[in-house]
TORTORFI-221695 format. One line per 10 residues: number of its first residue (from 1); for each residue x, y, z of C-alpha. Coordinates in steps of 0.05 Angstrom, whole numbers. Example, Ala and Ser with C-alpha at 12.3 -4.5 7.8 and 13.67 -1.06 7.14 Angstrom:
REM residues 2
1	246,-90,156  273,-21,143
END
This chain:
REM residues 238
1	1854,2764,1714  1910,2760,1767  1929,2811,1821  1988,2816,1867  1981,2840,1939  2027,2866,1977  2022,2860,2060  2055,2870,2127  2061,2829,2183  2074,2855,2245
11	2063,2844,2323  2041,2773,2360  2014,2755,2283  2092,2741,2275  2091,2681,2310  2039,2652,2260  2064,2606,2208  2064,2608,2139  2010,2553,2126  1965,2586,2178
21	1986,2645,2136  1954,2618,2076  1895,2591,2109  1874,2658,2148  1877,2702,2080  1831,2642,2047  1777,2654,2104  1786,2730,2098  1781,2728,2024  1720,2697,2029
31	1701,2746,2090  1713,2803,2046  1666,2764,1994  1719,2781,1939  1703,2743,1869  1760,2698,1873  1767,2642,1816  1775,2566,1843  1807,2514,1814  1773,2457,1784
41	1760,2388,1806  1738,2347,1855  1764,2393,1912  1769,2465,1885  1815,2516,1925  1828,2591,1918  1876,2607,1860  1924,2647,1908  2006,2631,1905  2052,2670,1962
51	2123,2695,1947  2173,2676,1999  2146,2643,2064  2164,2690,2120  2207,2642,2180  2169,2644,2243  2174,2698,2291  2205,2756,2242  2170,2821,2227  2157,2846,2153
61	2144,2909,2101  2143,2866,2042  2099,2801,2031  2066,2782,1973  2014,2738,1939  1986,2729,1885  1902,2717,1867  1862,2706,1809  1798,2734,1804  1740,2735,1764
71	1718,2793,1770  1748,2869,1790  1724,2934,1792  1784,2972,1819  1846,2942,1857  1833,3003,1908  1766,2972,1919  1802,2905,1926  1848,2933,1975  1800,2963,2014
81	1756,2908,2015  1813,2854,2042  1845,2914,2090  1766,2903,2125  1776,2835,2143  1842,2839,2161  1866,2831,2242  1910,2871,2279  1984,2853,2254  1975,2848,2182
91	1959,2909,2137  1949,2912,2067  2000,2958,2034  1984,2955,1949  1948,2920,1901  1964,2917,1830  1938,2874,1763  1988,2831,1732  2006,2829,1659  1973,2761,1625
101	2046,2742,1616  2077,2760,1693  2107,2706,1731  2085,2678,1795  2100,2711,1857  2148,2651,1881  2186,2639,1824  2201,2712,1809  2235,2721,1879  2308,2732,1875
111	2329,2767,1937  2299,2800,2001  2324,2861,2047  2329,2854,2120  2345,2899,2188  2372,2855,2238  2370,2884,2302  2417,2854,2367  2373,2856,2431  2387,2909,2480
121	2400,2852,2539  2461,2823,2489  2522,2837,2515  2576,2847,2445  2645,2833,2444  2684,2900,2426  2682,2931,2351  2629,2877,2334  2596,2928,2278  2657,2940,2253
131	2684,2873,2249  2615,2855,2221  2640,2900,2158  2709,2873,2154  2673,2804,2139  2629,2833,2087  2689,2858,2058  2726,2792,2049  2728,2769,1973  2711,2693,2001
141	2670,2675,2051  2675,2597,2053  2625,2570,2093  2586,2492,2101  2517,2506,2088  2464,2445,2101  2418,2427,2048  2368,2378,2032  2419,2332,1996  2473,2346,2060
151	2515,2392,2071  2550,2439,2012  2613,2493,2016  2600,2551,1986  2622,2620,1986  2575,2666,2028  2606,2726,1995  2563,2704,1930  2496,2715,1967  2506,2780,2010
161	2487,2839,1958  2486,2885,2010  2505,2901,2077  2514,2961,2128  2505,2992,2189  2448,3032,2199  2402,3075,2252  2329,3069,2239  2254,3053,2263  2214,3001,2235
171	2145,3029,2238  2094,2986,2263  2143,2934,2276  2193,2971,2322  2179,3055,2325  2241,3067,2364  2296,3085,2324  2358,3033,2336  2429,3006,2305  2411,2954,2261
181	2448,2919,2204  2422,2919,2129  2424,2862,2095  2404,2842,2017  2414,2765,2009  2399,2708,1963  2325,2687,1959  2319,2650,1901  2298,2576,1902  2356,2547,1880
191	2408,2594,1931  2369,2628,1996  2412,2654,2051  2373,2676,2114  2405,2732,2155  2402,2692,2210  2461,2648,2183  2498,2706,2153  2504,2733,2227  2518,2676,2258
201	2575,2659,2202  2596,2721,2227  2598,2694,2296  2634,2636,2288  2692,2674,2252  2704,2706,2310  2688,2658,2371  2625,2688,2390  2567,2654,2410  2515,2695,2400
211	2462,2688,2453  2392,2639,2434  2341,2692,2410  2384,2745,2421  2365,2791,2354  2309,2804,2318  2285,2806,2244  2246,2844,2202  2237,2833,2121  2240,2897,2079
221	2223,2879,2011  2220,2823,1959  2259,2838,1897  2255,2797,1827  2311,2812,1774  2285,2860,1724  2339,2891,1658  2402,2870,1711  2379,2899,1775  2325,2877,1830
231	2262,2914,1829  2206,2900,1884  2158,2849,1865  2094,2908,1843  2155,2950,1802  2131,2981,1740  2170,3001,1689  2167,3087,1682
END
């Protein structure tokens, strides 16, 4: 049987990679002594696939990974049993069983909600928010994005689902409430955007050079593409 997990990650944990990631939930899987199933072979590992690595040094409300088990009683027993092992920075929000048939985590990812939040210390040219929405509004967005093969125009425009100007907190992540902008982008494997070079897109269209370091991010939710529309990853059908 297979169960997705949903988690946060918060604090100085957001510094921690996404293969340290992986290889701090194996330990506090087998911490929380949780009847995981292992593969077979000459050197078996846990059965447990992650959704969208997280870049270093961002916040998040919606992670994901995926586990097969062996055995379950409940998946609030689960959750309680990995929230115990768990260190400050990283709580564990839901746990659901999967359908025999579901998808893995990473392959069902097909876009991801942000806040991005401009430092306080940044000094912004005038109407930058503003601006920021006159872009968005553009039917074309041509842009040289750098892939593995090179480098590749393509219209931004395509990849930006979403995007506004809000006032918010972030919970654990940031309590205060600030101006941040919303973003829903691309994540799928074959077209990810990261809100990092939407804003800095931004930048260049307007000769700004945004300072090193100088905003934050913090991931919302994972979506996957469910009867034309994205759902988070643990959506069930009412």
């Amino acid at each position: 049987m297979k169960v997705r997990v949903k988690f946060s990650k918060y604090g100085p944990v957001k510094f921690i990679g996404h293969l340290d990631v992986m290889r701090y939930f194996q330990k506090a899987i087998r911490r929380a002594e949780i009847d995981v199933a292992y593969s077979e072979g000459f050197s078996p590992h846990q059965k447990l696939s992650f959704a969208a690595p997280l870049s270093v040094g961002h916040t998040s409300s919606g992670e994901y990974f995926d586990l097969e088990l062996c055995s379950l009683n409940s998946t609030e027993e689960l959750k309680t049993a990995l929230q115990s092992a768990m260190v400050e920075g990283i709580d564990i929000l839901d746990v659901r069983l999967l359908d025999d048939a579901e998808g893995n985590a990473m392959a069902s990812v097909e876009a991801s909600s942000y806040y991005v939040t401009i430092r306080d210390s940044v000094v912004l040219p005038d109407g930058f928010m503003k601006k920021l929405l006159a872009f968005y509004e553009q039917d074309n967005i041509p842009v040289v994005k750098e892939t593995k093969r090179g480098h590749k125009e393509i219209n931004l425009k395509e990849s930006i689902y979403e995007l506004s100007v809000v006032s918010c907190a972030l919970g654990k992540a940031d309590e205060e409430a600030k101006e941040r902008i919303y973003m829903k982008l691309n994540a799928s494997s074959g077209g990810n955007i990261k809100p990092g070079f939407v804003l800095e897109s931004f930048c260049n269209s307007i000769s700004y050079e945004l300072p090193p370091f100088g905003y934050t991010v913090h991931r919302i939710e994972t979506y996957r593409e469910r009867e034309g529309e994205f759902v988070p990853l643990l959506w069930e059908k009412s």
